[in-house]
C-alpha positions as CSV (number, residue, x, y, z in Angstrom):
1,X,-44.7,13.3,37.5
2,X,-47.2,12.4,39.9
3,X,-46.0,9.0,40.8
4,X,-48.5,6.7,41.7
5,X,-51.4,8.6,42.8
6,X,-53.3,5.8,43.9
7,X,-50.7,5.0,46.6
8,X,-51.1,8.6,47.8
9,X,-53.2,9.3,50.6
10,X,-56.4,11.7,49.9
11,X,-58.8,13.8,49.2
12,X,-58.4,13.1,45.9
13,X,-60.5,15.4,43.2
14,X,-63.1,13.5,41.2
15,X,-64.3,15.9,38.0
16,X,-67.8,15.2,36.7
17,X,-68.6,16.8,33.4
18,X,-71.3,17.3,30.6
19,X,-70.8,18.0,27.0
20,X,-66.9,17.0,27.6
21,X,-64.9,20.3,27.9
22,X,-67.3,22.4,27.5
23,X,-70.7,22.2,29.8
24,X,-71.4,22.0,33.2
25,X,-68.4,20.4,35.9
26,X,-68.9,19.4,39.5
27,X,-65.5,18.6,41.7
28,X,-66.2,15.6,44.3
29,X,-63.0,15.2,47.2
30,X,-63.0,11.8,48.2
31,X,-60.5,9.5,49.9
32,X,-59.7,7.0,46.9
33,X,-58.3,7.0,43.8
34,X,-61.3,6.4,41.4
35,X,-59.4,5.1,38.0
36,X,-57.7,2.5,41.1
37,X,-60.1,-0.1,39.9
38,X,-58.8,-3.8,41.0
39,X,-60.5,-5.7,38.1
40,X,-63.4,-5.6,36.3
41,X,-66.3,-8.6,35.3
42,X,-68.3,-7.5,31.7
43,X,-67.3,-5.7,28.6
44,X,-68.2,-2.3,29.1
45,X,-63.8,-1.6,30.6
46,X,-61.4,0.5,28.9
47,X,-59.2,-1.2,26.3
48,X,-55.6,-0.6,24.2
49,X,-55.0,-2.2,21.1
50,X,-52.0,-2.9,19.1
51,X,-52.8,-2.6,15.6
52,X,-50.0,-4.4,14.7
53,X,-51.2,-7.3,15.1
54,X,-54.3,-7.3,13.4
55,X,-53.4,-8.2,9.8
56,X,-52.9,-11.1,8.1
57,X,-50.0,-12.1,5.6
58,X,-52.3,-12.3,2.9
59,X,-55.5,-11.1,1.4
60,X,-56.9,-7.6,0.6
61,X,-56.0,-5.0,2.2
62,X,-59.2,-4.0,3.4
63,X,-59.3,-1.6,6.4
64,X,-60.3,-4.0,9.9
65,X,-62.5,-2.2,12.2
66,X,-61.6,-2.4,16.2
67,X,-64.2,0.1,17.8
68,X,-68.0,1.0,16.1
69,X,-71.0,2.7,17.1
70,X,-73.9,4.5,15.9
71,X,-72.3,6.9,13.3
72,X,-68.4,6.6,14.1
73,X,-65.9,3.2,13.3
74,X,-62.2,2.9,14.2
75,X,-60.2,1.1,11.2
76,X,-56.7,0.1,11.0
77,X,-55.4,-0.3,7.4
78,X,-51.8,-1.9,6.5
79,X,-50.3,-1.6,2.7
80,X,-47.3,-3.0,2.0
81,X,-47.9,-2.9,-2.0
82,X,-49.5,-0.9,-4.0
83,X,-53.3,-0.9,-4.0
84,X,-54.7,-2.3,-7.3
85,X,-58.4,-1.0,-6.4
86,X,-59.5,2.3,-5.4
87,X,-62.2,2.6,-2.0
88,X,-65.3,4.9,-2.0
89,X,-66.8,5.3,1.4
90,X,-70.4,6.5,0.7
91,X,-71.4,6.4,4.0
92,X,-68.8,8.1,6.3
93,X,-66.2,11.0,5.8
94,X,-63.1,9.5,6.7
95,X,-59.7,10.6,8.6
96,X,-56.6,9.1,7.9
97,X,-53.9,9.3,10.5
98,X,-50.5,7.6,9.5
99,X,-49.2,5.6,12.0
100,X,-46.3,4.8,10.2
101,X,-44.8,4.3,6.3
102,X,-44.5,6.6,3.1
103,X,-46.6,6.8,-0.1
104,X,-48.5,8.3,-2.6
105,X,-52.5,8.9,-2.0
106,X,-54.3,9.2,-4.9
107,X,-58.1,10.5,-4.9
108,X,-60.6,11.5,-7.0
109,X,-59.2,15.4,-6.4
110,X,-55.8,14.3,-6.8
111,X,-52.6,13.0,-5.2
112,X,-50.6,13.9,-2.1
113,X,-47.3,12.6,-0.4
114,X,-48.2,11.5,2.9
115,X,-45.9,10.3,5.7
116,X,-45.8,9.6,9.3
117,X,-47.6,11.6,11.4
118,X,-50.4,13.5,8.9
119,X,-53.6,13.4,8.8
120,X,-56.0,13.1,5.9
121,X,-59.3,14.3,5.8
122,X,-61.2,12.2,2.9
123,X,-64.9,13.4,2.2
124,X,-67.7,10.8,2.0
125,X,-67.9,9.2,-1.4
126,X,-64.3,10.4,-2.4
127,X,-62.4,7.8,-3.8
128,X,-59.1,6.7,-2.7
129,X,-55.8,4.1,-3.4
130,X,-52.2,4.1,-1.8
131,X,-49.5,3.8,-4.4
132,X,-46.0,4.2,-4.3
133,X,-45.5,2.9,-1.1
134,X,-41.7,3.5,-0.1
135,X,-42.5,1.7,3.1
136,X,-45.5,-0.4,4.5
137,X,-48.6,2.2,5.3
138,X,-50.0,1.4,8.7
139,X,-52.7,4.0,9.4
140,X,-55.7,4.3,11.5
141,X,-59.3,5.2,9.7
142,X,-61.8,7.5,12.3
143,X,-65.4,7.1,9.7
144,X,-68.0,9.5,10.8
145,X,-71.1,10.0,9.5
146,X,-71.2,13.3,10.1
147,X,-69.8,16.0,7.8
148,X,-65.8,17.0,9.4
149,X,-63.9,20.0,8.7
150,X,-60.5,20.8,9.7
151,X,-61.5,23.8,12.1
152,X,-58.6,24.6,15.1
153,X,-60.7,25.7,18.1
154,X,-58.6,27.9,19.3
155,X,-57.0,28.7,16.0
156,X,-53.4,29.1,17.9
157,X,-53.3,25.0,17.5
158,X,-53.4,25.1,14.0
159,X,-52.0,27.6,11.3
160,X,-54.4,26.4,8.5
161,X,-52.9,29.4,5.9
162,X,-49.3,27.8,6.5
163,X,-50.0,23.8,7.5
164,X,-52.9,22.5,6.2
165,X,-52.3,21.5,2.4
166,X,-54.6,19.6,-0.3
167,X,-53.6,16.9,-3.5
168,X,-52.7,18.2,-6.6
169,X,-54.6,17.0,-10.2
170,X,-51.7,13.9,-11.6
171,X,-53.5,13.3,-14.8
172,X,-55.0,10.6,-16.7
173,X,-53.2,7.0,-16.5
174,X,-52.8,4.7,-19.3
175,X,-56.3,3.1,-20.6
176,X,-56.5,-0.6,-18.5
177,X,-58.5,-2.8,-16.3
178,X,-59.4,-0.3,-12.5
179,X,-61.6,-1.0,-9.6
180,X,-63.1,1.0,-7.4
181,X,-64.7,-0.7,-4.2
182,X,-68.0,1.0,-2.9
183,X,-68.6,0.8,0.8
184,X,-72.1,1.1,1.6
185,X,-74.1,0.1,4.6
186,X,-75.0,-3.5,3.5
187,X,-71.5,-4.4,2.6
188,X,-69.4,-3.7,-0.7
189,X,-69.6,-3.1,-4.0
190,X,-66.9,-3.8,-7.3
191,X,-67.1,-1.3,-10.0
192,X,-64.8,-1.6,-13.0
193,X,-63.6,0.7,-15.8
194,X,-61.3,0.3,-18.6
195,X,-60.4,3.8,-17.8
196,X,-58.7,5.3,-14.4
197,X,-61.5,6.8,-12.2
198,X,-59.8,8.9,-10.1
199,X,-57.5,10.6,-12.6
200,X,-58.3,14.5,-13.6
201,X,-56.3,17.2,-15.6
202,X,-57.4,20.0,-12.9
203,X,-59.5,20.7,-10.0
204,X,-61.7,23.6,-9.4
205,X,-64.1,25.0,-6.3
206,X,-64.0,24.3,-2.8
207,X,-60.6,22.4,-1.4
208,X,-62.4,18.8,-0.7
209,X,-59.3,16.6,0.8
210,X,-57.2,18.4,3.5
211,X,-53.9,16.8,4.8
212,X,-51.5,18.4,7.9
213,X,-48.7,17.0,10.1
214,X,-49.6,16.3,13.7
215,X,-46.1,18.1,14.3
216,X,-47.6,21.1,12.9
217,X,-50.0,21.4,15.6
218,X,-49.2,23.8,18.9
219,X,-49.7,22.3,22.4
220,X,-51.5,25.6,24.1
221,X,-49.4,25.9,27.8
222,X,-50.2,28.0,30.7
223,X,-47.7,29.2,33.3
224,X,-49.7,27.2,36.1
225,X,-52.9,25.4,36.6
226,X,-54.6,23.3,33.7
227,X,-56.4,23.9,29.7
228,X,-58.0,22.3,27.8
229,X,-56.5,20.8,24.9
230,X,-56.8,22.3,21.2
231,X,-59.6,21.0,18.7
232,X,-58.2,20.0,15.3
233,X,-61.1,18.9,13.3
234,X,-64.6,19.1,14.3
235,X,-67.5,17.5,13.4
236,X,-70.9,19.6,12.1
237,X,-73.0,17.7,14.4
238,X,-71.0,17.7,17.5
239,X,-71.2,14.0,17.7
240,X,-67.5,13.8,16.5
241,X,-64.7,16.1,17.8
242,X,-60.7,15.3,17.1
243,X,-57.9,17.1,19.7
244,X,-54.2,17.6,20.0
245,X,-53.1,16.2,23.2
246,X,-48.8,16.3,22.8
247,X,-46.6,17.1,25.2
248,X,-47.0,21.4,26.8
249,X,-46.3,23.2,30.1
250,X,-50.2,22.6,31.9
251,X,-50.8,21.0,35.4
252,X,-51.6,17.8,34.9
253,X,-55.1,16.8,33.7
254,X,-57.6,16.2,36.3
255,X,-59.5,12.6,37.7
256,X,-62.4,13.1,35.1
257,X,-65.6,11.4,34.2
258,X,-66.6,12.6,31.1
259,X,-70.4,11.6,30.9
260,X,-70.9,12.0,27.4
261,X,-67.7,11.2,25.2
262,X,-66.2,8.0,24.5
263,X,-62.4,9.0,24.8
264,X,-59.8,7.7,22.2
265,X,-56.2,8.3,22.7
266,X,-53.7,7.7,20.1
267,X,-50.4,7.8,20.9
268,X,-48.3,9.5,18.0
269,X,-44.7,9.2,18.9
270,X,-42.1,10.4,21.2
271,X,-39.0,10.5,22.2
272,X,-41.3,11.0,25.5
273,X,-44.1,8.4,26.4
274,X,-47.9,9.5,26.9
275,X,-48.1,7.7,30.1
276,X,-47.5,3.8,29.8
277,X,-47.7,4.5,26.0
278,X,-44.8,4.3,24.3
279,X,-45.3,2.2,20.9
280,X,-46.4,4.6,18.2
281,X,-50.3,3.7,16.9
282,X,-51.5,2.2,20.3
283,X,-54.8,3.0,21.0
284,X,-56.4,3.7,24.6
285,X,-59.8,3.9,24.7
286,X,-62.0,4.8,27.8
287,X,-66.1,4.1,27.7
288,X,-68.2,7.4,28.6
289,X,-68.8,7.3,32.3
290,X,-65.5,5.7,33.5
291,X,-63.3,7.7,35.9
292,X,-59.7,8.0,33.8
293,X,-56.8,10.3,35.3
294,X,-54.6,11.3,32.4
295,X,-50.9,11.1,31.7
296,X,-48.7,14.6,33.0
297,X,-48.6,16.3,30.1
298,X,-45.8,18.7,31.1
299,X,-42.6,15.8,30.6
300,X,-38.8,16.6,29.8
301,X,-38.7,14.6,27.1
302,X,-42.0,15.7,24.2
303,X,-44.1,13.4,22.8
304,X,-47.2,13.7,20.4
305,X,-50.8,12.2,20.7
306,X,-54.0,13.0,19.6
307,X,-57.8,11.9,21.0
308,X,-61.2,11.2,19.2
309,X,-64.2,12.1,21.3
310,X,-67.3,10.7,20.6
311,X,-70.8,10.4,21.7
312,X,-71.1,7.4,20.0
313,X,-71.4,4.4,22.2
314,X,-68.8,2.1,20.7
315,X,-68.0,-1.1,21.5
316,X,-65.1,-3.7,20.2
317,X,-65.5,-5.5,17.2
318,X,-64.5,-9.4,16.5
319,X,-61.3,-8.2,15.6
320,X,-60.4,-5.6,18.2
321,X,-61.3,-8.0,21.0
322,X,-58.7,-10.5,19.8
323,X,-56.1,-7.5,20.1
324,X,-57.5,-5.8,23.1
325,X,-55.9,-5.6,26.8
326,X,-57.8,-4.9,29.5
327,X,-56.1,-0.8,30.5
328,X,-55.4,1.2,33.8
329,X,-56.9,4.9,33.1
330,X,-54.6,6.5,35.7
331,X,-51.6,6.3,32.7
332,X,-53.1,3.9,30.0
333,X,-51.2,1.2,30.9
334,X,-51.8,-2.4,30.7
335,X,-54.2,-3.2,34.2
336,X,-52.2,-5.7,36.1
337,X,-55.3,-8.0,36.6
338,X,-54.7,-8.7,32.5
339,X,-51.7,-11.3,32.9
């Protein structure tokens, strides 16, 4: 570990870069630590957020947004019980990532088991419930508008042939009373059936919903000096782009200003910590244009993580700012100006 670089006397390396890791970079030496901000007067700072403590006792268990802009919302979703409505996103594909819990995801292409730690890619206007839920679902929701694929870049991060699985058809349920909530841009919209929507004797064509296990994915080492980190899913306009970041032998990442990218760090689970993360689901997120460090990523004991670049500019919703803490970006910990 680096200790407290901020203590440490320079140069310190200050990395500019376009187009996040892969346009033009510019390396500035300078005397002090730039993430060593003291406090900071505005909204435009870098935030964590325990989802947690976003949901209520009570109501439906709609997903609660914490970060949106143009194109791209962050959701956290809890389910305790079974969901006795389906949800149809008509304006965003959707990623699931479970944070924690066990249970049965039914869509309109079928159902899968999912558990902690998998991702679920959900296509716009594909329909969707948790059922069977052996223990409370908390999950995070990434909606972007544009079209995602699951696409490893390089493909060493990701075996898709061996680790990247779909639902299977479960057949048509007993006739009854079934919802399925629409999410459009002006709001929502209830449509009933006496039938099941999302049931189906068998599913043929293109693979639609694609699910894998964050465990699955490979941390790319090097014997000395630094990588990037491995793409899992990536968006068709660029605007979009999902990486593994977990624990792997690399030289720990630079002082960066990524001038294009929102950054959002999710810390998946140990038994290491990503920095000051340690709570599986927190959420670190860094504005474009603010100098962040990075935790070392090459630690004794592993840990998992994964981060959302965007070049949407987002900013905290109603919700998220009641959760937020103001955050350090030398390790994503709480800033010590937020008492």
């Amino acid at each position: 570990m680096d200790g407290d670089p901020g203590r440490k006397p320079g140069p310190h390396l200050y990395n500019y870069t376009r187009e996040g890791f892969t346009g033009t970079r510019t390396n500035v030496s300078r005397a002090g630590y730039s993430p060593a901000y003291t406090r900071i007067e505005g909204e435009y700072a870098p935030r964590r957020f325990d989802i947690a403590d976003l949901f209520p006792a009570e109501g439906r268990a709609f997903p609660v947004a914490i970060l949106q802009g143009e194109g791209v919302v962050l959701e956290a979703a809890r389910y305790a019980a079974a969901m006795d409505f389906a949800m149809r996103n008509v304006v965003a594909d959707e990623v699931h990532y479970i944070v924690s819990g066990n249970a049965r995801l039914e869509t309109d292409f079928g159902a899968i088991d999912v558990g902690h730690g998998d991702f679920v890619l959900l296509p716009r206007a594909a329909a969707w419930r948790y059922v069977g839920i052996e223990e409370p679902i908390l999950a995070l929701i990434a909606a972007c508008e544009g079209a995602l694929a699951v696409e490893p870049d390089p493909r060493a991060v990701l075996n898709t042939a061996l680790d990247v699985d779909g639902p299977v058809p479960f057949g048509d349920a007993a006739p009854g009373a079934y919802e399925v909530v629409v999410r459009h841009r002006s709001g929502t919209t209830s449509y009933f059936y006496e039938f099941d929507p999302l049931g189906g004797q068998a599913v043929r064509g293109a693979a639609q919903v694609r699910r894998f296990n964050i465990e699955s994915a490979k941390g790319l080492g090097v014997a000395s000096g630094g990588i990037a980190p491995g793409r899992l899913i990536d968006d068709a306009t660029g605007r979009s782009l999902f990486y593994h970041l977990g624990s792997r032998r690399s030289d720990r990442p630079p002082i960066h200003c990524n001038a294009d990218y929102d950054e959002v760090i999710v810390y998946a689970g140990g038994p290491g910590a990503y920095g000051g993360m340690t709570v599986p689901g927190t959420v670190a997120w860094t504005p474009k244009g603010i100098a962040h460090h990075g935790a070392e990523e090459d630690v004794a004991e592993p840990y998992q993580a994964w981060l959302l670049e965007t070049r949407a500019d987002l900013s905290m919703t109603e919700a998220g700012r009641a959760v937020a803490r103001l955050m350090e970006t030398g390790e994503y910990a709480i800033h010590p100006s937020d008492g």
